[in-house]
C-alpha positions, -999 to 999 in steps of 0.1 A, spaced: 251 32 -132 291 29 -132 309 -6 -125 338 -21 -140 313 -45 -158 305 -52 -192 273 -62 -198 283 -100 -208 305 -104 -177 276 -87 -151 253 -115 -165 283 -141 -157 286 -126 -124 250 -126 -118 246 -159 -138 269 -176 -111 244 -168 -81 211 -175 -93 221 -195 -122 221 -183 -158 185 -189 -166 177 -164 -137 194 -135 -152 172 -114 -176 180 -87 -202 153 -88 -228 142 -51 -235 106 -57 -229 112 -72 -193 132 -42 -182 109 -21 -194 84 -39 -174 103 -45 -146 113 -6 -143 76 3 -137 45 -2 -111 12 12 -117 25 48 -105 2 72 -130 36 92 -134 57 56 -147 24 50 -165 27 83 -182 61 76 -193 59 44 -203 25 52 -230 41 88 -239 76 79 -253 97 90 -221 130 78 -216 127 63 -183 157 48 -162 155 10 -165 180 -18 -144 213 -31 -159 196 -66 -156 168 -88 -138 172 -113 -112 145 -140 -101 162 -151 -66 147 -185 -53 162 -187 -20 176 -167 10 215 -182 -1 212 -167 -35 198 -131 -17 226 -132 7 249 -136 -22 237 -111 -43 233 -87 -20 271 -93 -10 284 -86 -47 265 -55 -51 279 -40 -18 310 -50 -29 311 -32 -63 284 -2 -51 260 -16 -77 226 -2 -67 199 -35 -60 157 -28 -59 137 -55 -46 104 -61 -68 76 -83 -56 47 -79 -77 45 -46 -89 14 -33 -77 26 0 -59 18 31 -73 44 54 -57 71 45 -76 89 28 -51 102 -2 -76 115 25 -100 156 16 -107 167 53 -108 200 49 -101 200 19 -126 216 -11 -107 201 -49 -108 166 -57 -101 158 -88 -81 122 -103 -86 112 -121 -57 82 -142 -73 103 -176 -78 102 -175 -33 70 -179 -34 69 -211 -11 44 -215 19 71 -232 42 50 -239 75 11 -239 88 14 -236 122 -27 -248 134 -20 -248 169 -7 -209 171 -25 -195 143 4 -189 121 20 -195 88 58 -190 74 57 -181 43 85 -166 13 80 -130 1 73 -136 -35 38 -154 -27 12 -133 -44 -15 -126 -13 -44 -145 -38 -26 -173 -34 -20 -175 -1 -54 -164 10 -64 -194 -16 -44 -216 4 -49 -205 39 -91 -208 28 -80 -247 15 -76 -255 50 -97 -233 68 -82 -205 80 -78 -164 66 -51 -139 69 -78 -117 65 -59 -90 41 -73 -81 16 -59 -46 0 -68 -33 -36 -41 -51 -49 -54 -86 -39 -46 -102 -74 -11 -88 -78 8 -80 -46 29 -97 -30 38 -103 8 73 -86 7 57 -58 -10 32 -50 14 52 -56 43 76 -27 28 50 -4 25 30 -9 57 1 -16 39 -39 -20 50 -63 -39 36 -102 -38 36 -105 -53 72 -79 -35 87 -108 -14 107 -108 -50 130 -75 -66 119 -53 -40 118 -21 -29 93 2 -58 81 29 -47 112 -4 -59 130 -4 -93 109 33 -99 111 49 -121 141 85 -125 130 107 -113 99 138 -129 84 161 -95 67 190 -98 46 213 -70 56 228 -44 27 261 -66 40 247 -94 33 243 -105 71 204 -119 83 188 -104 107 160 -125 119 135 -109 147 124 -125 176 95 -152 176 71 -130 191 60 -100 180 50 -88 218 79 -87 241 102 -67 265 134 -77 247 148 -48 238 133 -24 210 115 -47 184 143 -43 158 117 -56 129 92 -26 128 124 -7 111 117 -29 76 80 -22 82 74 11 54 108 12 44 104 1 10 131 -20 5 158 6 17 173 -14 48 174 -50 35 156 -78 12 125 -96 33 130 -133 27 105 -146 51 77 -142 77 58 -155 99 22 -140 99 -8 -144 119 -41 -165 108 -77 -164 115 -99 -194 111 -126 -187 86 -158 -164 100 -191 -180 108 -210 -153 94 -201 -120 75 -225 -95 67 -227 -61 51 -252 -29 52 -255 5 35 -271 36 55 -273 69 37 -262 94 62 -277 131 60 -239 146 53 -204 139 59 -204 153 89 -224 133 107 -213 100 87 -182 107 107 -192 109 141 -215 81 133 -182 60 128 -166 73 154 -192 64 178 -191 28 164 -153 29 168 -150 47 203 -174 19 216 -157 -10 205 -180 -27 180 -152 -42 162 -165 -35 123 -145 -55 98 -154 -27 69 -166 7 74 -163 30 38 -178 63 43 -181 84 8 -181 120 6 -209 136 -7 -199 131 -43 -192 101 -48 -222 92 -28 -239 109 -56 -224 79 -83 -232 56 -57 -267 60 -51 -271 66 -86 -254 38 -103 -267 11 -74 -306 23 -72 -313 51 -96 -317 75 -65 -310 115 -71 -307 119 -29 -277 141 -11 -257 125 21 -233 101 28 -233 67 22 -214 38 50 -210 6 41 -201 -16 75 -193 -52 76 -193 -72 105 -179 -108 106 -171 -141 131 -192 -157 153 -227 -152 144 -236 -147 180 -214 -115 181 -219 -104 148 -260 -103 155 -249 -85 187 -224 -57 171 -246 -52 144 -276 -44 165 -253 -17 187 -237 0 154 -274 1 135 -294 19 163 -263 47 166 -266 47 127 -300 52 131 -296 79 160 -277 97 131 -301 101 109 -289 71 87 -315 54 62 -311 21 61 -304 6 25 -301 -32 33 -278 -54 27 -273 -50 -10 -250 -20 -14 -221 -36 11 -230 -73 -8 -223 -57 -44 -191 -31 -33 -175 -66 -14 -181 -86 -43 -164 -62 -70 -141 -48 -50 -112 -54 -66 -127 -44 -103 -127 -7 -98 -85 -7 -88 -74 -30 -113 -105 -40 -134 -92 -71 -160 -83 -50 -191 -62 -21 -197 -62 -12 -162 -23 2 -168 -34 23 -197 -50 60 -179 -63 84 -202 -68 108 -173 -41 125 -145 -49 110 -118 -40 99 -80 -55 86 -47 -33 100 -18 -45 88 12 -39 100 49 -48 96 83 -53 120 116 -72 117 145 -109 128 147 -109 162 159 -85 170 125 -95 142 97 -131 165 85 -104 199 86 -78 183 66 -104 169 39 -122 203 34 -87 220 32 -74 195 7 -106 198 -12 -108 233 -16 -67 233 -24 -74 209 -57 -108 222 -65 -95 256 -59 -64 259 -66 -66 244 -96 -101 258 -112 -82 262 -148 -79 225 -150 -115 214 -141 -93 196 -109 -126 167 -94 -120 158 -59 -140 128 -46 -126 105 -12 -139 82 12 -129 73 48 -120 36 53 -93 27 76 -110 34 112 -93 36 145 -106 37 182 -86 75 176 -90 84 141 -95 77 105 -80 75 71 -97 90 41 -89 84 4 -88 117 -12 -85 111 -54 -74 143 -79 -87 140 -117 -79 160 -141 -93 153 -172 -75 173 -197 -38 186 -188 -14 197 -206 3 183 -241 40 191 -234 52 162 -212 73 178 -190 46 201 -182 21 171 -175 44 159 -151 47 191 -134 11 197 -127 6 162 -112 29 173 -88 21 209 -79 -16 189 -78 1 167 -48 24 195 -35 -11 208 -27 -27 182 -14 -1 164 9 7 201 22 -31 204 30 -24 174 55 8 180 69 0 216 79 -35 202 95 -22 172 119 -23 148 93 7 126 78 25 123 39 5 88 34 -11 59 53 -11 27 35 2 31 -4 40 41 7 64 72 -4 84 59 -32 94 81 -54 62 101 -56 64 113 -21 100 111 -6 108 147 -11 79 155 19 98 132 45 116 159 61 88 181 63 68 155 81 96 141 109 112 177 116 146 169 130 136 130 134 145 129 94 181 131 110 175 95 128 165 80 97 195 92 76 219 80 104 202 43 104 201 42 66 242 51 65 253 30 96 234 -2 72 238 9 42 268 28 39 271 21 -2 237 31 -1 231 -4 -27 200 -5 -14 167 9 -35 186 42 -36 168 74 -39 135 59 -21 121 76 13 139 106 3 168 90 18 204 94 3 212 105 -32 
């Protein structure tokens, strides 16, 4: 990064927004602070790379201070990268161009509980654990619940889109959200209007939905609330093969039975699974479904979705698989020691299609890791998890055990790895990613995927952010 400032007088500069105690330069922070749990940043950070770091930190604790900040980097075309807690793994916090980094876990206030509408206003720093903690205090859920539970934080997942466990009945977080406050790349706020349903014009806020922090710093929103279910209750069925695990969740889906979880496994992991949870050597498909609210209802869904699990071929394995996988289930993404330490290459690139293409595009992807990279031993393993009344997501996750010594050349076989496998869903109706978000890992397949719509994107990010301050280099957009 090239300003007219010394190091000493940026931290002045800076010092004078947010106050001096806010600015950080320590080593050890930026190194911290330049990373997310990306297996490439990892891979850098464990192997001695040189990896770009920020000029400086900044915890902001209020919109005024954002607004401000915002308005000195446009004015001196110094490059600013939101960072709410770190959790992504696409590289999307990654200050490539250098610039400041602005941590946003100091506005972490809940601001308003709103019991008659169902809604509460809440800062972008809050870590989700805490505001589900809160939320539970007085009864009510927000019902997200993504891998990153413990560590992510609102802003974050709002900037990549994200889904959590639920989202089969609740939806994506542009499903969650009611109203968003923006800071501009000017430094102007944009707040959205107080529904999220209307026929005002385009709704202006889905643009900051996925955009990672390239079109303006979130600062606060107003999301929706559930009250706290009556019942919730899990089952396992071992389907006879992925195939018809598929349809069987279709079926559910198509008829409007509302699950709250539905995780089918591939016929590999299934494998682990039946293994590790009740010493079984058996081939199929496990589903775990979850139903939850009033226990009326629930009784009533689950009845529905059991017999067409049933008319599938499904063996029913009681409640105990879905029980122990809810349980644990944030353990296996970031278990509680030396979770950012990966011995193995490794990456879960997850997609989404509608039904007739989702079983094409996971044998094609399968066969292009498996296959195309036999010399490395390449494991493929997934599971579908994010249903639709139309389609369904599926986690598909590479490991390579053994790759190669030379650094560079790691690095380059993790991505001819997801060259391979994002190709195998774009060229079979699927999309670059559903939930995790493009960062740095997956910008360079944008154009690919929107065909001349890439255009429209370029044009919005120049006509508001012209200096392109903004968490340049993300989304494939700009330099």
């Amino acid at each position: 990064m090239k300003t007219d400032f010394t190091e000493e007088l940026l931290k002045y500069e800076l010092g004078s927004i947010v106050g001096p105690e806010n600015v950080i330069t320590d080593q050890a922070e930026m190194d911290a602070q330049s990373l997310d749990v990306w297996w490439v940043t990892r891979f850098w950070l464990f192997s001695d790379f040189k990896f770009p770091q920020p000029s400086a930190i900044v915890f902001a604790e209020n919109k005024e201070q954002i607004v401000k900040l915002v308005q000195f980097c446009n004015e001196h075309k110094i490059p600013l990268i939101p960072r709410g807690g770190g959790a992504g793994d696409s590289g999307g916090v990654v200050p490539i161009k250098g610039g400041i980094v602005v941590d946003l876990k100091k506005m972490d206030k809940i601001l308003e509980l709103n019991e008659r509408s169902l809604t509460v206003r809440v800062q972008p720093g809050i870590l989700q654990k805490h505001l589900e903690e809160y939320l539970n205090r007085h009864g009510y859920t927000m019902n997200h619940f993504p891998a990153s539970f413990t560590t992510s934080a609102l802003g974050g997942f709002i900037s990549t889109n994200g889904t959590g466990v639920l989202s089969s009945k609740y939806g994506k977080v542009s499903d969650m959200v009611h109203q968003l406050e923006v800071v501009l790349p000017n430094g102007e706020i944009f707040k959205s209007l107080p529904v999220r349903l209307h026929s005002t014009g385009p709704d202006y806020s889905r643009l900051f939905f996925g955009a990672e922090g390239t079109f303006g710093i979130i600062t606060e929103a107003v999301c929706k609330i559930y009250y706290l279910p009556e019942k919730r209750s899990f089952r396992g069925y071992l389907l006879p093969n992925l195939t018809e695990g598929i349809e069987a969740g279709r079926q559910i889906m198509v008829n409007e039975l509302q699950p709250c979880l539905m995780r089918l496994y591939d016929e590999k992991d299934t494998k682990h699974i039946l293994q590790r949870e009740f010493g079984l050597q058996q081939e199929g498909s496990v589903l775990l479904i979850g139903f939850d609210g009033r226990e009326k209802i629930v009784n009533a869904q689950e009845e529905i979705a059991f017999e067409i699990l049933n008319q599938a071929g499904g063996k029913d394995l009681g409640e105990d698989p879905g029980k122990n996988w809810w349980n644990n289930r944030y353990r296996s993404y970031y278990p509680p020691n030396d979770y950012i330490c990966y011995p193995w290459m490794t990456a879960v690139l997850d997609t989404v299609a509608p039904y007739e293409k989702i079983e094409n595009i996971y044998w094609t992807m399968k066969a292009a890791i498996e296959q195309g990279f036999q010399e490395w031993n390449a494991e493929f393993h997934a599971h579908f998890s994010h249903w639709y009344n139309w389609g369904t997501s599926f986690y598909p996750t590479f490991l390579i055990k053994e790759f190669p010594e030379d650094k560079q050349e790691a690095i380059k076989l993790y991505n001819q790895v997801l060259e391979a496998a994002v190709r195998a869903s774009l060229e079979n109706g699927g999309v670059v990613n559903e939930h995790h978000g493009i960062g740095l890992r997956l910008g360079r397949f944008l154009k690919d995927a929107y065909g001349e719509g890439y255009e429209l994107a370029r044009t919005i990010k120049k006509s508001l952010d012209p200096n392109n301050i903004m968490n340049p280099g993300k989304l494939g957009l700009g330099e």
